[in-house]
N, C-alpha and C positions, 0 to 999 in steps of 0.2 A: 564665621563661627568663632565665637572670641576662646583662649588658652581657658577659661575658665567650665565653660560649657562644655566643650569636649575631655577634659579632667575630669568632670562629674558623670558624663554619659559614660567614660570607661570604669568608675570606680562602681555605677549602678550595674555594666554589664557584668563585671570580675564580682561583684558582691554577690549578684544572683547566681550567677554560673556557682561559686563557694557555695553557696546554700544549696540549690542543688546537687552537688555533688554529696555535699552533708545529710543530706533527705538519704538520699539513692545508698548510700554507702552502711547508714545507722539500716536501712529496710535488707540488703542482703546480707548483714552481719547477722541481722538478727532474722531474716527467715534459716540462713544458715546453720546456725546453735539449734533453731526452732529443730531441724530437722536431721541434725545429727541425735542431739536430745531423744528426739521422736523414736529414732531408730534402735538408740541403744534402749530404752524403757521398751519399747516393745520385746526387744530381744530376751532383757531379761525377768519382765511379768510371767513368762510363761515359767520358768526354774521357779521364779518368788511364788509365783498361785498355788506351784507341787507343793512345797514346803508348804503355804499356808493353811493348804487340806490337809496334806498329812498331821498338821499339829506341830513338826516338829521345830523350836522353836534352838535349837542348836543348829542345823541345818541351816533354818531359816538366818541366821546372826553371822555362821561363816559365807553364806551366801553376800548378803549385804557389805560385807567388808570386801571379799571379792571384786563386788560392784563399784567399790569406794562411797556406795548410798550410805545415807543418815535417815535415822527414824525421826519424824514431826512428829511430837507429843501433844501439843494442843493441836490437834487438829482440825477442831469443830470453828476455832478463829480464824484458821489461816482460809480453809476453804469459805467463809462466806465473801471473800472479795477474790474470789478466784475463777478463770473463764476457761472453760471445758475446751479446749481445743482437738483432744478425739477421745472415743468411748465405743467398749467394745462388750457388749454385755452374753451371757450363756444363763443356762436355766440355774446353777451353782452362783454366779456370781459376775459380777465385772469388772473391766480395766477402763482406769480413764488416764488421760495425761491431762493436768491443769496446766497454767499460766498464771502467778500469783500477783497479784498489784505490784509488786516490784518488779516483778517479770523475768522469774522463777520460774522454773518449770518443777512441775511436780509429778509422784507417779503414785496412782489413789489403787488399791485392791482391795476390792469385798469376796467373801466368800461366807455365804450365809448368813450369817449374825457380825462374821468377827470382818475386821477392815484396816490396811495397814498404807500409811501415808508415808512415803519417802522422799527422797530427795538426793539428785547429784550432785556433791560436795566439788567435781572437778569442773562445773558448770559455772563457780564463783569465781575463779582464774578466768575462763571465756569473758563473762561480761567484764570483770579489771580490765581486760583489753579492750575490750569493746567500750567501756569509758573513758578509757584514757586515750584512745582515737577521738573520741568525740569532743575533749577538753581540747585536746589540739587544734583541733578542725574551731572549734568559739575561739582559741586562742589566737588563731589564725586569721579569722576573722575581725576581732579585737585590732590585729596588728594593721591590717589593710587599711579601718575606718581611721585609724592610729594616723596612717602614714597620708592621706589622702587631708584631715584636717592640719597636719603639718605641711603639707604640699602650698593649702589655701592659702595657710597664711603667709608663706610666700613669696605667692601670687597675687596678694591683695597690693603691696606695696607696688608694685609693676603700673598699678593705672595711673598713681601720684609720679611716678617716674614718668613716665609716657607724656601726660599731662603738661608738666612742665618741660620737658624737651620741647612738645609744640610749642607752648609759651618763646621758650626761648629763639626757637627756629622762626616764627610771627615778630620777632623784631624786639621783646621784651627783657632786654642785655642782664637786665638785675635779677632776674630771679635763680632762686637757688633752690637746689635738694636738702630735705630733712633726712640728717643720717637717719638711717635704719637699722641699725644695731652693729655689731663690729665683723660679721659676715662678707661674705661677698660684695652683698647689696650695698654694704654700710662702707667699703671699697670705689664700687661704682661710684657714690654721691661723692664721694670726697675726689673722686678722678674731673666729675664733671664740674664740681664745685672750682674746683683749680684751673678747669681749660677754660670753662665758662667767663671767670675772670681774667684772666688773661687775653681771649677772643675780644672782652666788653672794654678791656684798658688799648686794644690795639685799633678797635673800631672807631674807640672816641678820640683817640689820637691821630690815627688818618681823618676824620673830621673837622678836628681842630686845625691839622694840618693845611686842608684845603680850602678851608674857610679864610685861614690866615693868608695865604698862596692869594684864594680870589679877590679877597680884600687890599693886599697889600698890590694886585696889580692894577686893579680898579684909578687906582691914585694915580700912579704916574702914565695910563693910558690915555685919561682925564687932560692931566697937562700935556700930554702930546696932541689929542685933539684942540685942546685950546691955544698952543702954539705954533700949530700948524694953521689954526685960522686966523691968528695976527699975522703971520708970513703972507707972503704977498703970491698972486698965482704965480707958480711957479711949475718949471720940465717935471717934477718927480713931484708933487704935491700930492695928485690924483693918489697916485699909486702907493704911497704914504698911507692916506687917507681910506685906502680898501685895503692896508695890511693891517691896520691899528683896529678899523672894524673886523676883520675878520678876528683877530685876535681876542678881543673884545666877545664877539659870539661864539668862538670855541670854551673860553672863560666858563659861561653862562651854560653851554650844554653838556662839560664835565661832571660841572657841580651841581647839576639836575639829574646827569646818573647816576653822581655816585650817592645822592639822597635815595633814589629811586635803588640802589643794590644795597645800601646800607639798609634796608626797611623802616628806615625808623619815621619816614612823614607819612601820618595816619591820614587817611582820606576825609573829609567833611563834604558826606553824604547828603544829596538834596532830589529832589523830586524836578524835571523840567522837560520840557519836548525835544524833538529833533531839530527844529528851526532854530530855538534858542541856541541850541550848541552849535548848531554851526553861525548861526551872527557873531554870535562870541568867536569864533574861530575866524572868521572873516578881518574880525576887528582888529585882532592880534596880528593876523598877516602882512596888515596893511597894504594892501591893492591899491592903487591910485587909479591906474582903470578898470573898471567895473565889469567890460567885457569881454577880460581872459576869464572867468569863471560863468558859466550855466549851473543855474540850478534847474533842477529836476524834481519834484518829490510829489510822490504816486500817494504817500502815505502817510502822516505824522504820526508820531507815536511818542511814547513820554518815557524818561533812562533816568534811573536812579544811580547815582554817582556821585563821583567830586568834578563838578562845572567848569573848575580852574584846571585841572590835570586832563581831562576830556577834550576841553576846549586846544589845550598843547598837542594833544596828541592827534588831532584833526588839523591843528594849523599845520603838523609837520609833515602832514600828507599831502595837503595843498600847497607848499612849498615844495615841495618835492616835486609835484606834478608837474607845477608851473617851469621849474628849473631843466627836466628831461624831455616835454613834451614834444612832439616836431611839429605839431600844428595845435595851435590856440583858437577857440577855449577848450580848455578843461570841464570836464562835468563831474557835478556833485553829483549825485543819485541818492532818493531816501525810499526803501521802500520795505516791507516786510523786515522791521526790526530791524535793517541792515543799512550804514551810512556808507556807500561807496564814493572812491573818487578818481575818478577815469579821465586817461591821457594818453593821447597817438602817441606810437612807436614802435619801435622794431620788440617783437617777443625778448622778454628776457630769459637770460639763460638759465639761472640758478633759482633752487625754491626762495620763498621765502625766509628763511630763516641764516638764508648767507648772507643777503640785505640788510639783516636786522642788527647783524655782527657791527661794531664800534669800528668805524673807519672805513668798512667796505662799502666799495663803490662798483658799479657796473663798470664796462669797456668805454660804455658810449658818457662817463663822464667826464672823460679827459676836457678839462679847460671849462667846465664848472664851478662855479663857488659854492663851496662846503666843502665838511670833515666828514662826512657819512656816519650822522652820528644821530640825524632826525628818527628814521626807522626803528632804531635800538631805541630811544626816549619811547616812542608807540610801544612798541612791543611790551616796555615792562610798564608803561600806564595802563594797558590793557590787562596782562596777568594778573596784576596788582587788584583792579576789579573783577575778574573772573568773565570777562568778554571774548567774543572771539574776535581773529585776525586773520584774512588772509588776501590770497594772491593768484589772482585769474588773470590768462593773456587770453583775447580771443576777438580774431576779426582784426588785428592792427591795433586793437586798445588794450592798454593796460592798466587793469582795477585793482586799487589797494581797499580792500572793506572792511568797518569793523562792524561787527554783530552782537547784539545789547540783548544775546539769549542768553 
């Protein structure tokens, strides 16, 4: 559930709960008043109905002030939008208590012919409060919707940050944050903006670096092969000759990892089968005899990838196999989505992801050729397409497989 959705599920639960509260509070204020009101008109209808039989209209006036009531003069207006809320009638006359469209309470006495309409003057103080609770409670509410469209916006700017971190974290060194105003956020961009270049001037210069490094050893490796085959055979020639090549392949599978940790070589994605990739893989190995490798395949099936980084990453498993195995052939296996390739020997000891590590090598490599640097090239051509990898011992064999789910 993304920061945005759950902000809006809490400001619709906090908004409703407000309104309710606001319902519930305006109905017992106001059955409240209703029923204090209520109580005191009844109390004193009965003094105002004596006075209004008796006639006596001095009485009647110190009574009323008593009360704090005011006389209604037009009264034939106010009562036609007025709702009876009680009414107590005898054979002389009756009481009622209105409810006036404002919502006022009134207090109506007939007595024969004659009928006198009042009103609690201390009942205008009541509602002042009871509106100005209620201004607060909208005000209140005002402030919430207030603070929650200042929250959005943000949180709007959070996706375009986001957005561009992945960019930048996918390999894409150039791209940059649009400040977002001189706040926090507009902080953030200017933080990221600065480490981002700095990250992109130090990337491009360990590249440079080791471009220039593989380049420049390419050349005099070149003339030592080449001078080492005008020399004549010679005690220490051989030996020469498998330090210059080794040198020569450690070269070459540096500067394919550090392409592959640097992300910057995009994949060129194609459509081809299982058996393609591994000819291709074969090819590259270059086998001279034919029968240290079996193939097996139960099942062909078709991998969308890059052909050339696929194909490396399988040659360097069958090197690998061919190099530890204790008994030849090796078998390829193809079957349910899965390119396995299996080689006798003793159980290894550690998962795979010790193997994968740059330079590490089993016990049983002592006095092998390599850097233990093939496994690591697999592993990040594989994450790189999102494949799987892994590592079964079982029966004396052990399987390196990759998985094209």
């Amino acid at each position: 559930m993304s920061i945005f959705t759950k902000l809006f599920l809490l400001f619709l639960v906090s908004l409703s709960l407000m309104l309710f509260v606001s319902r519930e509070t305006n109905q017992l204020t106001q059955a409240k008043i209703e029923m204090l009101l209520k109580e005191k008109y009844l109390q004193a209808s009965t003094e105002l109905f004596r006075d209004l039989a008796n006639n006596d209209q001095t009485a009647l006036t110190k009574r009323l002030q008593s009360f704090n009531f005011e006389v209604i003069a037009e009264s034939q207006s106010v009562l036609e939008g007025s709702q009876t809320i009680y009414e107590k009638s005898s054979s002389f006359g009756e009481v009622k208590i209105l409810r006036e469209a404002k919502g006022r309470y009134l207090l109506l006495l007939s007595y024969l012919d004659e009928s006198l309409l009042v009103r609690d003057r201390a009942q205008q103080e009541g509602f002042y409060h009871f509106e100005t609770v209620s201004y607060l409670i909208f005000a209140d509410i005002f402030v919430l919707v207030l603070t929650f469209l200042m929250v959005i916006k943000l949180i709007f700017p959070l996706k375009e940050i986001a957005s561009t971190l992945q960019k930048f974290g996918e390999g894409a060194l150039h791209v940059r944050m649009k400040r977002l105003g001189s706040n926090e956020l507009g902080k953030l961009c200017d933080t990221f903006n600065a480490m981002a270049s700095n990250i992109e001037a130090l990337i491009l210069s360990r590249q440079r670096l080791l471009r220039d490094i593989g380049h420049e050893l390419r050349t005099p490796l070149a003339k030592s092969k080449l001078a080492l085959e005008m020399l004549g055979e010679g005690k220490y020639q051989q030996s020469l000759k498998k330090a210059i090549s080794q040198i020569d392949e450690l070269t070459k599978e540096l500067l394919e990892i550090e392409r592959l940790n640097a992300n910057m070589e995009q994949l060129n994605l194609s459509t081809f089968d299982a058996e393609t990739l591994i000819s291709e893989s074969l090819s590259r190995a270059l086998i001279e005899d034919e029968s240290v490798v079996e193939l097996c395949i139960e099942e062909s099936f078709e991998i969308k990838g890059d052909l050339t980084y696929l194909s490396i990453a399988l040659k360097n498993l069958i090197d690998n196999a061919l190099k530890y195995t204790t008994q030849k052939p090796i078998i390829i296996e193809v079957k349910e989505h899965t390119i396995s390739v299996k080689s006798r020997g003793e159980v290894l000891e550690h998962a795979l992801d010790y193997y994968c590590e740059p330079f590490a090598q089993g016990d049983d490599a002592r006095g092998v050729e390599g850097f233990g640097l093939g496994l690591s090239i697999v592993k990040k051509i594989v994450q790189k397409h999102g494949f799987g990898f892994e590592l079964t011992c079982k029966e004396g064999w052990n399987s390196f497989s990759l998985r094209f789910t």
